[in-house]
C-alpha positions as CSV (number, residue, x, y, z in Angstrom):
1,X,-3.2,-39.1,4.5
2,X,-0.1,-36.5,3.9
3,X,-2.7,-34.5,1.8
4,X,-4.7,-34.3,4.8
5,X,-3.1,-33.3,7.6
6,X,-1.8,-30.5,5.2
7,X,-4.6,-29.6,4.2
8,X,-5.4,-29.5,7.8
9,X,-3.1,-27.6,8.8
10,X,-3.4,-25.0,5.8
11,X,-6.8,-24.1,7.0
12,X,-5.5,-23.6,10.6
13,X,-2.8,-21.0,10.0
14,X,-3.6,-17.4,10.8
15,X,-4.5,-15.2,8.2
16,X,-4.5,-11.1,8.5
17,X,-6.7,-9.6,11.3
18,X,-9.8,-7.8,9.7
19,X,-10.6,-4.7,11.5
20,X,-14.2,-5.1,10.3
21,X,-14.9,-2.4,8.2
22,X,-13.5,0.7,7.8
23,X,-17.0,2.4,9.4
24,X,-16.5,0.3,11.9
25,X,-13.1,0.8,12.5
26,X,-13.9,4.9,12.6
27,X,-16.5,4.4,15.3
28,X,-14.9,2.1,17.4
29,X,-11.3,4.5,17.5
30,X,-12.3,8.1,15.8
31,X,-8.9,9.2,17.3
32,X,-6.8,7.7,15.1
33,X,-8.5,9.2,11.9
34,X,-8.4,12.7,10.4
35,X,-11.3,13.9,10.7
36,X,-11.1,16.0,7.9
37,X,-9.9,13.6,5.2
38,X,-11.0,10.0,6.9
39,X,-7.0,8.7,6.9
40,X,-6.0,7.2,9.5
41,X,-3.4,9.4,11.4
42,X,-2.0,7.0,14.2
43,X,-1.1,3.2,14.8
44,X,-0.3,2.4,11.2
45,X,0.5,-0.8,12.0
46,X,-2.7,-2.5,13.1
47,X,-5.5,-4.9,11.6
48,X,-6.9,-3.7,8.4
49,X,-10.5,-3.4,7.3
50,X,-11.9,-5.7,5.2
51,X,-13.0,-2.9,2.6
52,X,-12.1,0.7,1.3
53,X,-14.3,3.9,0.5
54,X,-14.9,3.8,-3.0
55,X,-13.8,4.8,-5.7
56,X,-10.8,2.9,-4.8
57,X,-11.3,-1.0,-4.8
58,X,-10.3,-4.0,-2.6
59,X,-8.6,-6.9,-4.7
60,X,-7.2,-9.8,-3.6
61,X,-4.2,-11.8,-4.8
62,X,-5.3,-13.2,-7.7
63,X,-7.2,-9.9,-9.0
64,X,-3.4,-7.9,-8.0
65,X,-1.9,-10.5,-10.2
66,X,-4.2,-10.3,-13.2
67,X,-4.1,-6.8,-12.9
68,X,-0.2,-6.3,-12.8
69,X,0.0,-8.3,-15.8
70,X,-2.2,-6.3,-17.9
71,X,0.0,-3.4,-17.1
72,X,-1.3,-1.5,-13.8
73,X,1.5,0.7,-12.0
74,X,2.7,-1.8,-8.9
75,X,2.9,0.7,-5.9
76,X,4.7,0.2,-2.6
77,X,3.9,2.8,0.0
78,X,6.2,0.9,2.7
79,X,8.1,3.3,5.1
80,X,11.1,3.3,4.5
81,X,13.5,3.0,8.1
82,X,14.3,6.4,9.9
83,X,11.0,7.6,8.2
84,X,13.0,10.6,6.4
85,X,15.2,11.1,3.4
86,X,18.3,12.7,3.4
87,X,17.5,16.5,3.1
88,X,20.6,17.3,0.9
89,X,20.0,14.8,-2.0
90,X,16.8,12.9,-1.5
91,X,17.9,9.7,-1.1
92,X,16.2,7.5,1.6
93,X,17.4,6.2,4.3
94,X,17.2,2.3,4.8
95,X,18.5,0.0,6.5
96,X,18.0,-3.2,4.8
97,X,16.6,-4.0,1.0
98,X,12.7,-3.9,0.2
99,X,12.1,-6.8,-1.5
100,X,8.8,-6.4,-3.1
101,X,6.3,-7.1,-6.1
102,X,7.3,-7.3,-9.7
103,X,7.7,-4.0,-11.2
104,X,7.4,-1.9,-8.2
105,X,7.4,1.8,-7.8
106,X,8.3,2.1,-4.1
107,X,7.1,5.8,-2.8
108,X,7.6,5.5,0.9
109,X,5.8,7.0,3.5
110,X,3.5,8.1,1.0
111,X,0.8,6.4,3.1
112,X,0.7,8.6,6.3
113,X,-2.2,10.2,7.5
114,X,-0.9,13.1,7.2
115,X,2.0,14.0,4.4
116,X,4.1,17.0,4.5
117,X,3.9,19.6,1.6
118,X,7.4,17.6,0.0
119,X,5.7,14.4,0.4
120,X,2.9,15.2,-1.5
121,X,4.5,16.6,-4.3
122,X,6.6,13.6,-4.4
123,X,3.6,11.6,-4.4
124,X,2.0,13.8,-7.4
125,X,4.9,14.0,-9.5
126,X,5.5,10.4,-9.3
127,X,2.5,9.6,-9.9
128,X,2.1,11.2,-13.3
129,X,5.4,10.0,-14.0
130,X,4.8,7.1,-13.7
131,X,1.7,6.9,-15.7
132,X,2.2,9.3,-18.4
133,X,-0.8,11.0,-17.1
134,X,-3.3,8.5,-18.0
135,X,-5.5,9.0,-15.1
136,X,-7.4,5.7,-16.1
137,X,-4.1,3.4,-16.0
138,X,-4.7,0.7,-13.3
139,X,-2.8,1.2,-9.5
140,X,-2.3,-1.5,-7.5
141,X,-1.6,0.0,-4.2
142,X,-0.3,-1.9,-1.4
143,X,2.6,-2.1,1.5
144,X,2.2,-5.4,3.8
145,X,-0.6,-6.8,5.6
146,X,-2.1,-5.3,8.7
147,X,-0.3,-1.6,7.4
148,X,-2.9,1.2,7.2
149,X,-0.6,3.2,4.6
150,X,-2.0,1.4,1.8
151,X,-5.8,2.2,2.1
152,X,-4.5,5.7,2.9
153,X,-2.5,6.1,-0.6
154,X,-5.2,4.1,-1.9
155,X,-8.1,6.8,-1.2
156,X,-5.3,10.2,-1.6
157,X,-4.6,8.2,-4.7
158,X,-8.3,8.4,-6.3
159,X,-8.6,12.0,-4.6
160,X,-6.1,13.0,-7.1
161,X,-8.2,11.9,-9.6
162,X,-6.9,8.8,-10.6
163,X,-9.9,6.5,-11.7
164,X,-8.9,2.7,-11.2
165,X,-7.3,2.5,-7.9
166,X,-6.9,-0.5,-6.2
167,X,-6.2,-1.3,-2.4
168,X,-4.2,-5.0,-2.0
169,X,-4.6,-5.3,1.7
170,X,-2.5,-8.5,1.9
171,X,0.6,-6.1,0.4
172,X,3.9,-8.3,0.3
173,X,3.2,-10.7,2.5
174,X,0.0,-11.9,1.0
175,X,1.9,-12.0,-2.1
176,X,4.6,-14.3,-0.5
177,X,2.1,-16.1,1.1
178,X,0.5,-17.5,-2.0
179,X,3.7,-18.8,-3.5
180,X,4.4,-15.5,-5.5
181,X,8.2,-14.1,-5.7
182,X,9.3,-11.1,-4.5
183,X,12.1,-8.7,-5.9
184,X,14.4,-6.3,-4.9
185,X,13.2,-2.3,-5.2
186,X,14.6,0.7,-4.0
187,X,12.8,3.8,-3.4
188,X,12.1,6.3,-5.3
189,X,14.9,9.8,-4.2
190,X,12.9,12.8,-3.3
191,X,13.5,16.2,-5.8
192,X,14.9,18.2,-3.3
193,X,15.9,20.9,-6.0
């Protein structure tokens, strides 16, 4: 009977809002997209679709999992607070820890519609970095749920070139959702040499 009413009540707890599809998020609010590019430029925060242009690729929690563990490059695109870095030494500015997936490279803001030229570079340089320049290595891309910043790194992400992109829409709290642990990260300092 216990296993029941949880059961129950497992299946009645919210999950993320879907935005429909991305089309359909485009139509419905062109206003909040570039455009130009197809990121979405305003109201980050707000229902996600339920898929990405291609030739990055939606994967749920199970399929991030699977996929850190074989190796992909774990990326955080969460803002960090204050939105800026300190322009003398790079460092960002935060006011409390990012706890996160396992292994995370956290690259904040990196997600915005729109990056500035420093932004972008720190994205790029990261980037190959991070993955010695294998353009094939696996990215898991994701920030928390209902957070457009990870479909947009997702898609500037395979724009660059990269060839196995993936977009985990659930982002952190998916992850803590399904019983998965989270670990302390701190971003990445901008070069501001």
């Amino acid at each position: 009977m216990v296993l029941r009413v949880l059961l129950i009540f497992l299946l009645c707890l919210p999950g993320p809002v879907l935005a429909g599809s991305s089309a359909e998020a485009m139509a419905k609010r062109p206003e909040l997209f570039d455009p130009a590019t197809g990121y979405r430029i305003d109201r980050q925060r707000a229902p996600t679709p339920e898929d990405i242009p291609p030739p990055a690729r939606l994967v749920d929690t199970e399929e991030a999992a699977a996929l850190i563990a074989a190796g992909a490059l774990v990326l955080d695109v969460y803002g960090a607070s204050q939105s800026r870095f300190d322009e003398l030494d790079g460092t960002w500015l935060v006011s409390q820890q990012r706890l996160s997936l396992p292994g995370a490279l956290w690259l904040p803001e990196t997600g915005r519609g729109w990056l500035e030229p420093v932004l972008q570079t720190y994205l790029v340089d990261n980037l190959a970095r991070a993955t010695g320049g294998d353009m094939a290595r696996p990215i898991v891309v994701y920030c928390i749920a209902d957070c457009w910043m990870s479909w947009n790194a997702a898609q500037r992400i395979a724009a660059l070139g990269y060839e196995a992109v993936y977009w985990y829409r659930l982002g952190t709290d998916g992850w803590l959702d399904a019983g998965r642990a989270l670990f302390p990260v701190d971003p990445v300092p901008v070069n501001v040499e």
